[in-house]
N, C-alpha and C positions, 0 to 999 in steps of 0.2 A: 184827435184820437178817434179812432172808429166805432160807434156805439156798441159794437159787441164785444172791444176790448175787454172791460169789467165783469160782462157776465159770460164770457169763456174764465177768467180768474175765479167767480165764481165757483163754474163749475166745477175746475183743478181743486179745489177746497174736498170736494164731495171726493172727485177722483184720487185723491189723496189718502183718504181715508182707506177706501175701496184697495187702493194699490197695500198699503200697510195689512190688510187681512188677507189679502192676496199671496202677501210675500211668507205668510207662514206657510203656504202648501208649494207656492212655485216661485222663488224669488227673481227666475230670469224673467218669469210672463210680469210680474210687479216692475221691475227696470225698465222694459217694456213700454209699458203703461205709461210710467211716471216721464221716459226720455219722449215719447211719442205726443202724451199731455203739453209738457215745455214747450214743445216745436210748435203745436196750434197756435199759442199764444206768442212767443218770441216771432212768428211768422208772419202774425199777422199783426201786432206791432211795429214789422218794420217795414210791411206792407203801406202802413201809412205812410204819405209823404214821399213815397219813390218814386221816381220817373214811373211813367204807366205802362209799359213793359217789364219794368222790375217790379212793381205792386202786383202786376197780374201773375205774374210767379211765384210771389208771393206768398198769395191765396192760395191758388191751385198746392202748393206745400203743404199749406196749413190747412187745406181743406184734405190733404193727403193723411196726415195727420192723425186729424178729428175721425175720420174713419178709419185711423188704425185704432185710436182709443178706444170706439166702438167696438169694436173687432175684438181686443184686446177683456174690454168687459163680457162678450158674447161668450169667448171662452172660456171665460173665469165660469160663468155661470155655466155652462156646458160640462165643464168639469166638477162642478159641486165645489170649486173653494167659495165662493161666494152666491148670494141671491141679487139677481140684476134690476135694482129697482125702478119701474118703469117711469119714476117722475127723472132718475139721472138721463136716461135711455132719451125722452123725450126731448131732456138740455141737450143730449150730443145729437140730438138727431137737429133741431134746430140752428146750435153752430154750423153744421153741417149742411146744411139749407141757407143759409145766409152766407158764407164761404163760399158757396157756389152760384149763387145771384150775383157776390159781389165779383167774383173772375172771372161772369163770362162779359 
């Protein structure tokens, strides 16, 4: 398993939350969230162990992802449904730096 399995799940915990107070102001930008969170994770989960043409696909997916998740909190907080806390902001910035070390 790839060391940042666990703490992308991690961070889906915190984004979870985020998504559920989300969902009282915009519940499609929360579906959103939550289908786009999944993907980072399931992606790069199956990223391990695949031929290296398929892993690198992978990545590149889940690193697609992890920056919509971002995306995703940038607007919640743009909108006022939520405040975008900068230690979450940080976790997604960092999957997101590791995702892309690890596909190129």
């Amino acid at each position: 398993m790839l060391r940042i399995c666990p703490f992308i799940v991690e961070t889906l915990r915190e984004v979870g939350g985020l998504a559920r107070e989300i969902a009282k102001y915009d519940a499609d930008l929360a579906r959103q969230l939550r289908r786009a969170g999944a993907s980072v994770a399931l992606d790069t989960a199956e990223a391990d162990g695949a031929s290296a043409g398929n892993e690198r696909m992978r990545l590149k997916t889940a690193l697609g992802s992890a920056r919509e998740v971002r995306a995703c909190v940038d607007v919640a907080d743009a909108f006022a449904y939520v405040g975008a806390d900068a230690a979450l902001i940080d976790r997604l910035d960092r999957i997101c730096a590791t995702l892309y070390r690890l596909s190129r």
